[in-house]
C-alpha positions in Angstrom: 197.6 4.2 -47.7 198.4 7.4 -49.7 199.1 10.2 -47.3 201.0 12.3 -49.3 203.8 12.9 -47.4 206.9 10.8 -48.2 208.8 10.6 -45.2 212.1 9.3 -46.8 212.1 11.9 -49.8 215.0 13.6 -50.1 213.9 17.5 -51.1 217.5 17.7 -53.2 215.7 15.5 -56.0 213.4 17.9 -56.9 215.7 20.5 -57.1 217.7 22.2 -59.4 222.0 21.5 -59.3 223.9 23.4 -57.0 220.5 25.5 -55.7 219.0 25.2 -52.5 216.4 23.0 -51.6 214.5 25.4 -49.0 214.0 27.2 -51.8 213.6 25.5 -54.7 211.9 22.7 -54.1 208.5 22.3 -54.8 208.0 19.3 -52.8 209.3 20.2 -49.4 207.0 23.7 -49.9 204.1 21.8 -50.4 205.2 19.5 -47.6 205.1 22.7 -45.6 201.8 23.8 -46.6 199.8 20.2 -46.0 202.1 20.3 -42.5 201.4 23.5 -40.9 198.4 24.8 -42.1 196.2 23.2 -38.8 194.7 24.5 -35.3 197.0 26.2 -33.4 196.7 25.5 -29.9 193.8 28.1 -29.3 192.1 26.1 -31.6 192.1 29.1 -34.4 192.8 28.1 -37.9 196.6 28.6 -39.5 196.1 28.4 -42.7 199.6 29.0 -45.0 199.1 30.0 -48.6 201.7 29.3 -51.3 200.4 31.9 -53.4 201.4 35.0 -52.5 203.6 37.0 -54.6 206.7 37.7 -52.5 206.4 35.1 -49.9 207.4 31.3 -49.8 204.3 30.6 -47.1 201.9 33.3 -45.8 199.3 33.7 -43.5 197.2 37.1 -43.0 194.0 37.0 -40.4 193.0 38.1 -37.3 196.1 36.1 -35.8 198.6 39.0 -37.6 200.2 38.4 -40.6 203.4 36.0 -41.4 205.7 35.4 -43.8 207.4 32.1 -43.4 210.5 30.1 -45.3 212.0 26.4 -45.0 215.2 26.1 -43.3 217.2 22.5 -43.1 218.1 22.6 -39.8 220.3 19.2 -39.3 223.9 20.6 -39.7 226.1 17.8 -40.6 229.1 20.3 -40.7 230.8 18.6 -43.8 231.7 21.9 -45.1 234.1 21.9 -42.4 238.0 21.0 -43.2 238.6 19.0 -40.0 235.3 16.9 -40.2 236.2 16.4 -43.9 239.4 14.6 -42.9 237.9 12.9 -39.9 234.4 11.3 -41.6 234.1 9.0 -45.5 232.6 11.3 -48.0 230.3 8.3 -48.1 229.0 8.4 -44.5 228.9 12.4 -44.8 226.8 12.1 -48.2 224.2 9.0 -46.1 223.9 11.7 -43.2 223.3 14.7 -45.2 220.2 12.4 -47.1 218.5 11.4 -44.2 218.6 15.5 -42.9 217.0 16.1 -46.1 213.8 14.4 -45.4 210.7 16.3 -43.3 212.0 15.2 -40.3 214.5 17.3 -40.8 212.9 20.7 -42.1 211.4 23.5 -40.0 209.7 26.8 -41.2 210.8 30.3 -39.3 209.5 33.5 -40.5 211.4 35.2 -43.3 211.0 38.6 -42.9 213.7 41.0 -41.5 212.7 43.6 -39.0 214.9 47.0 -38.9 217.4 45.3 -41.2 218.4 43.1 -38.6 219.2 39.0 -38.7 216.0 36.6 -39.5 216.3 33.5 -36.9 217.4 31.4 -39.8 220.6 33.7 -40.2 221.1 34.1 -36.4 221.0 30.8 -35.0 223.4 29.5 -38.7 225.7 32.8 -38.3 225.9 33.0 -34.3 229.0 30.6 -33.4 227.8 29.5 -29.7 224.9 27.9 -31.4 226.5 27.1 -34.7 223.0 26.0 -36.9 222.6 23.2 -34.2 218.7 22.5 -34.3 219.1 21.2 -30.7 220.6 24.5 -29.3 218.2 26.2 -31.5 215.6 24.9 -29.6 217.2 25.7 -26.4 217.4 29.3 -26.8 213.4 28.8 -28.0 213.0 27.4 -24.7 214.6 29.8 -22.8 212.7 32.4 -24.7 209.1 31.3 -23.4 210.6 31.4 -20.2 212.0 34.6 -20.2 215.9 33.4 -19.9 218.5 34.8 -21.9 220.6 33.1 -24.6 222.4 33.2 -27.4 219.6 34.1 -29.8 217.4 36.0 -27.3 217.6 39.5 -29.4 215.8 37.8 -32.3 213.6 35.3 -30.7 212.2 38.5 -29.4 212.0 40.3 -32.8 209.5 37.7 -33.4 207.8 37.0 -30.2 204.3 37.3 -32.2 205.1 34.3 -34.1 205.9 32.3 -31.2 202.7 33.8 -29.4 200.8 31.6 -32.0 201.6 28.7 -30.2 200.7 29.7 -26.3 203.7 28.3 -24.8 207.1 25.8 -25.1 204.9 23.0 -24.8 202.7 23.8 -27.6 205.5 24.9 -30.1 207.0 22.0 -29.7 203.8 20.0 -30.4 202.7 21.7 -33.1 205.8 21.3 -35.0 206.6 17.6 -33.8 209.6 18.4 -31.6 208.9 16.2 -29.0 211.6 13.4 -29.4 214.1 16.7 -28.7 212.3 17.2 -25.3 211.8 16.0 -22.2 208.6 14.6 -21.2 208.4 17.6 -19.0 209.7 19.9 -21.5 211.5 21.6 -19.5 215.0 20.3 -20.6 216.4 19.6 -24.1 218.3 16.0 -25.9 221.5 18.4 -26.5 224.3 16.9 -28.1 227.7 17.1 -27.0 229.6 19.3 -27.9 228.0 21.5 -25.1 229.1 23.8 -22.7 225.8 26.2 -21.9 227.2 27.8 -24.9 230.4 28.0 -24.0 233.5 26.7 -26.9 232.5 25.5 -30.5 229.5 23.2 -30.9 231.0 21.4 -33.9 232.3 18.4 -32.8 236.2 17.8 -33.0 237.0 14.1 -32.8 235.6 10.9 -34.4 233.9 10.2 -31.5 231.8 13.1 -31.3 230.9 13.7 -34.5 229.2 9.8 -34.7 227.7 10.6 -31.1 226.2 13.7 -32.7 225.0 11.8 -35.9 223.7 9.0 -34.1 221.5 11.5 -32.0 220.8 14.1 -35.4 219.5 10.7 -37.2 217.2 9.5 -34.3 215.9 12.8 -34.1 214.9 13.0 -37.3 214.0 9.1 -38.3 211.6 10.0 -34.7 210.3 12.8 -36.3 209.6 11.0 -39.6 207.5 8.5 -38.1 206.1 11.4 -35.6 204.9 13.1 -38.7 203.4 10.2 -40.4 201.5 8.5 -38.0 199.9 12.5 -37.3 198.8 12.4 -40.8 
Protein backbone atom coordinates (compact mmCIF):
# COMPACT_ATOMS: atom_id res chain seq x y z
CA UNK A 1 0.00 0.00 0.00
CA UNK A 2 0.89 3.63 -1.02
CA UNK A 3 0.72 5.85 1.99
CA UNK A 4 2.80 8.46 1.00
CA UNK A 5 5.10 8.68 3.60
CA UNK A 6 8.47 7.01 3.16
CA UNK A 7 9.59 6.23 6.50
CA UNK A 8 13.34 5.47 5.48
CA UNK A 9 13.70 8.61 3.19
CA UNK A 10 16.46 10.44 3.97
CA UNK A 11 15.29 14.46 3.52
CA UNK A 12 19.19 15.31 2.52
CA UNK A 13 18.34 13.68 -1.02
CA UNK A 14 16.11 16.12 -1.97
CA UNK A 15 18.11 18.80 -1.01
CA UNK A 16 20.41 21.08 -2.41
CA UNK A 17 24.64 20.55 -1.31
CA UNK A 18 25.70 21.99 1.69
CA UNK A 19 21.88 23.59 2.50
CA UNK A 20 19.81 22.45 5.11
CA UNK A 21 17.21 20.08 4.83
CA UNK A 22 14.54 21.67 7.33
CA UNK A 23 14.54 24.09 4.89
CA UNK A 24 15.07 23.05 1.69
CA UNK A 25 13.50 20.08 1.31
CA UNK A 26 10.40 19.69 -0.30
CA UNK A 27 9.74 16.32 0.81
CA UNK A 28 10.18 16.50 4.53
CA UNK A 29 7.68 19.91 4.21
CA UNK A 30 5.19 18.04 2.60
CA UNK A 31 5.84 15.21 5.13
CA UNK A 32 4.99 17.94 7.64
CA UNK A 33 1.88 19.05 6.03
CA UNK A 34 0.12 15.35 5.46
CA UNK A 35 1.53 14.81 9.38
CA UNK A 36 0.21 17.47 11.35
CA UNK A 37 -2.54 18.90 9.67
CA UNK A 38 -5.26 16.57 11.96
CA UNK A 39 -7.67 16.99 15.21
CA UNK A 40 -6.11 18.24 17.85
CA UNK A 41 -7.11 16.78 20.98
CA UNK A 42 -10.35 19.04 21.37
CA UNK A 43 -11.27 17.62 18.32
CA UNK A 44 -10.82 21.08 16.36
CA UNK A 45 -9.24 20.98 13.02
CA UNK A 46 -5.26 21.92 12.53
CA UNK A 47 -4.96 22.43 9.31
CA UNK A 48 -1.10 23.65 8.12
CA UNK A 49 -0.84 25.41 4.78
CA UNK A 50 2.33 25.47 2.70
CA UNK A 51 1.30 28.41 0.91
CA UNK A 52 1.79 31.32 2.68
CA UNK A 53 4.21 33.77 1.65
CA UNK A 54 6.64 34.16 4.60
CA UNK A 55 5.98 31.05 6.44
CA UNK A 56 7.31 27.29 5.99
CA UNK A 57 3.75 25.93 7.63
CA UNK A 58 0.87 28.14 8.77
CA UNK A 59 -2.21 27.92 10.42
CA UNK A 60 -4.69 31.03 11.06
CA UNK A 61 -8.32 30.24 12.68
CA UNK A 62 -10.12 30.56 15.61
CA UNK A 63 -7.31 28.40 17.45
CA UNK A 64 -4.72 31.71 16.90
CA UNK A 65 -2.45 31.87 14.37
CA UNK A 66 1.03 29.87 13.86
CA UNK A 67 3.87 29.95 12.07
CA UNK A 68 5.79 26.65 12.26
CA UNK A 69 9.37 25.32 10.81
CA UNK A 70 11.13 21.71 10.71
CA UNK A 71 13.85 21.18 13.01
CA UNK A 72 16.11 17.70 13.01
CA UNK A 73 16.14 17.09 16.33
CA UNK A 74 18.52 13.74 16.66
CA UNK A 75 21.93 15.36 17.42
CA UNK A 76 24.59 12.92 16.56
CA UNK A 77 27.27 15.50 17.75
CA UNK A 78 29.74 14.68 14.94
CA UNK A 79 30.62 18.16 14.53
CA UNK A 80 32.34 17.69 17.75
CA UNK A 81 36.36 17.20 17.72
CA UNK A 82 36.41 14.54 20.57
CA UNK A 83 33.43 12.42 19.10
CA UNK A 84 35.27 12.80 15.76
CA UNK A 85 38.33 10.94 17.08
CA UNK A 86 36.28 8.53 19.15
CA UNK A 87 33.51 7.22 16.36
CA UNK A 88 34.33 5.82 12.11
CA UNK A 89 33.23 8.50 9.87
CA UNK A 90 31.27 5.58 8.63
CA UNK A 91 29.16 4.77 11.73
CA UNK A 92 28.80 8.71 12.21
CA UNK A 93 27.55 9.12 8.42
CA UNK A 94 24.85 5.52 9.13
CA UNK A 95 23.62 7.48 12.36
CA UNK A 96 23.22 10.82 10.95
CA UNK A 97 20.93 8.92 7.84
CA UNK A 98 18.66 7.19 9.98
CA UNK A 99 18.13 10.87 12.06
CA UNK A 100 17.26 12.14 8.77
CA UNK A 101 14.09 10.12 8.31
CA UNK A 102 10.47 11.41 9.92
CA UNK A 103 11.10 9.74 12.85
CA UNK A 104 13.45 11.95 13.45
CA UNK A 105 11.90 15.52 12.44
CA UNK A 106 9.64 17.74 14.66
CA UNK A 107 7.93 21.16 13.77
CA UNK A 108 8.27 24.18 16.61
CA UNK A 109 6.96 27.53 15.80
CA UNK A 110 9.33 29.86 13.91
CA UNK A 111 8.45 33.12 14.88
CA UNK A 112 10.55 35.21 17.37
CA UNK A 113 8.75 37.18 20.07
CA UNK A 114 10.54 40.54 21.42
CA UNK A 115 13.68 39.54 19.46
CA UNK A 116 14.25 36.88 21.73
CA UNK A 117 15.44 32.88 21.06
CA UNK A 118 12.70 30.55 18.92
CA UNK A 119 12.69 27.01 20.83
CA UNK A 120 14.68 25.61 17.94
CA UNK A 121 17.61 28.16 18.81
CA UNK A 122 17.21 27.72 22.65
CA UNK A 123 17.12 24.16 23.29
CA UNK A 124 20.37 23.85 20.14
CA UNK A 125 22.20 26.99 21.75
CA UNK A 126 21.43 26.35 25.65
CA UNK A 127 24.44 24.00 26.73
CA UNK A 128 22.59 21.99 29.74
CA UNK A 129 20.25 20.73 27.07
CA UNK A 130 22.65 20.69 24.18
CA UNK A 131 19.94 19.95 20.99
CA UNK A 132 19.12 16.63 22.89
CA UNK A 133 15.47 15.78 21.65
CA UNK A 134 15.17 13.76 24.96
CA UNK A 135 15.93 16.73 27.31
CA UNK A 136 14.00 18.82 24.97
CA UNK A 137 11.20 16.95 25.82
CA UNK A 138 11.89 17.16 29.42
CA UNK A 139 11.79 20.77 29.80
CA UNK A 140 8.30 20.30 27.61
CA UNK A 141 7.28 18.26 30.32
CA UNK A 142 8.18 20.22 33.01
CA UNK A 143 6.46 23.04 31.32
CA UNK A 144 2.83 21.52 31.45
CA UNK A 145 3.46 21.04 34.87
CA UNK A 146 4.59 24.22 35.81
CA UNK A 147 8.33 23.14 36.81
CA UNK A 148 11.22 25.03 35.91
CA UNK A 149 14.03 24.08 33.54
CA UNK A 150 16.38 24.88 31.35
CA UNK A 151 14.18 26.18 28.54
CA UNK A 152 11.30 27.41 30.73
CA UNK A 153 11.68 31.22 29.56
CA UNK A 154 10.73 30.13 26.02
CA UNK A 155 8.49 27.29 26.43
CA UNK A 156 6.47 30.03 27.94
CA UNK A 157 6.95 32.56 25.06
CA UNK A 158 4.87 30.04 23.34
CA UNK A 159 2.63 28.55 25.81
CA UNK A 160 -0.39 29.16 23.10
CA UNK A 161 1.19 26.64 20.93
CA UNK A 162 1.43 24.12 23.47
CA UNK A 163 -2.24 25.07 24.66
CA UNK A 164 -3.21 23.40 21.31
CA UNK A 165 -2.62 20.21 22.61
CA UNK A 166 -4.47 20.24 26.25
CA UNK A 167 -1.81 18.76 28.08
CA UNK A 168 1.79 16.45 28.22
CA UNK A 169 -0.11 13.64 27.35
CA UNK A 170 -1.73 14.91 24.33
CA UNK A 171 1.54 16.61 22.85
CA UNK A 172 3.15 13.79 22.98
CA UNK A 173 0.38 11.88 21.16
CA UNK A 174 -0.21 14.10 18.68
CA UNK A 175 3.31 14.26 17.61
CA UNK A 176 4.11 10.45 18.13
CA UNK A 177 6.49 10.85 21.11
CA UNK A 178 5.40 8.10 22.94
CA UNK A 179 8.34 5.53 22.64
CA UNK A 180 10.29 8.73 24.62
CA UNK A 181 7.75 8.35 27.51
CA UNK A 182 6.65 6.48 30.08
CA UNK A 183 3.38 4.77 29.93
CA UNK A 184 2.39 7.21 32.59
CA UNK A 185 4.02 10.04 31.03
CA UNK A 186 5.16 11.36 33.73
CA UNK A 187 8.92 10.47 33.28
CA UNK A 188 11.12 10.64 30.17
CA UNK A 189 13.72 7.59 28.19
CA UNK A 190 16.74 10.27 28.88
CA UNK A 191 19.99 9.19 27.74
CA UNK A 192 23.04 9.31 29.72
CA UNK A 193 24.90 11.73 29.76
CA UNK A 194 22.41 13.23 32.46
CA UNK A 195 22.70 14.98 35.49
CA UNK A 196 19.09 16.99 35.98
CA UNK A 197 20.99 19.24 33.82
CA UNK A 198 23.87 19.43 35.50
CA UNK A 199 27.68 18.94 33.23
CA UNK A 200 27.65 18.45 29.32
CA UNK A 201 25.10 16.20 27.71
CA UNK A 202 27.40 15.15 24.90
CA UNK A 203 28.67 12.07 25.61
CA UNK A 204 32.57 11.75 26.35
CA UNK A 205 33.68 8.10 25.99
CA UNK A 206 33.00 5.28 23.43
CA UNK A 207 30.75 3.84 25.63
CA UNK A 208 28.32 6.58 25.86
CA UNK A 209 28.20 7.85 22.69
CA UNK A 210 26.91 4.02 21.36
CA UNK A 211 24.60 3.92 24.57
CA UNK A 212 23.28 7.18 23.22
CA UNK A 213 22.98 6.03 19.58
CA UNK A 214 21.60 2.88 20.38
CA UNK A 215 18.70 4.76 22.27
CA UNK A 216 18.60 7.94 19.45
CA UNK A 217 18.11 5.05 16.74
CA UNK A 218 15.35 3.09 18.62
CA UNK A 219 13.65 6.23 19.18
CA UNK A 220 13.44 7.10 15.94
CA UNK A 221 13.15 3.46 13.97
CA UNK A 222 9.94 3.42 16.94
CA UNK A 223 8.78 6.48 15.72
CA UNK A 224 9.01 5.37 12.00
CA UNK A 225 6.87 2.57 12.44
CA UNK A 226 4.65 4.72 15.00
CA UNK A 227 4.10 7.07 12.14
CA UNK A 228 3.35 4.51 9.57
CA UNK A 229 1.05 2.28 11.06
CA UNK A 230 -1.07 5.95 12.16
CA UNK A 231 -1.32 6.57 8.50
Amino acid sequence: MNTGIDITYDFRQDTPEGKDPDSFSKTLRQYHKRLWSKPLPSGELFLLSDESPGHYLHHKSDLGEFSLSSDAVIPTFKWNSQIQTMISENELEAFDAQTYTIGGMMIFPRNQIDGKWTINQARGCTRSVGDRFDLTLECIRRHYNNDSSPLTDVLARYTEFFELFVDFRGYVEYFYLDDLVYSDFNKIKISKPYNDFNGSPIPSTVTEYRAYESEALKFVNERNQRILNSI
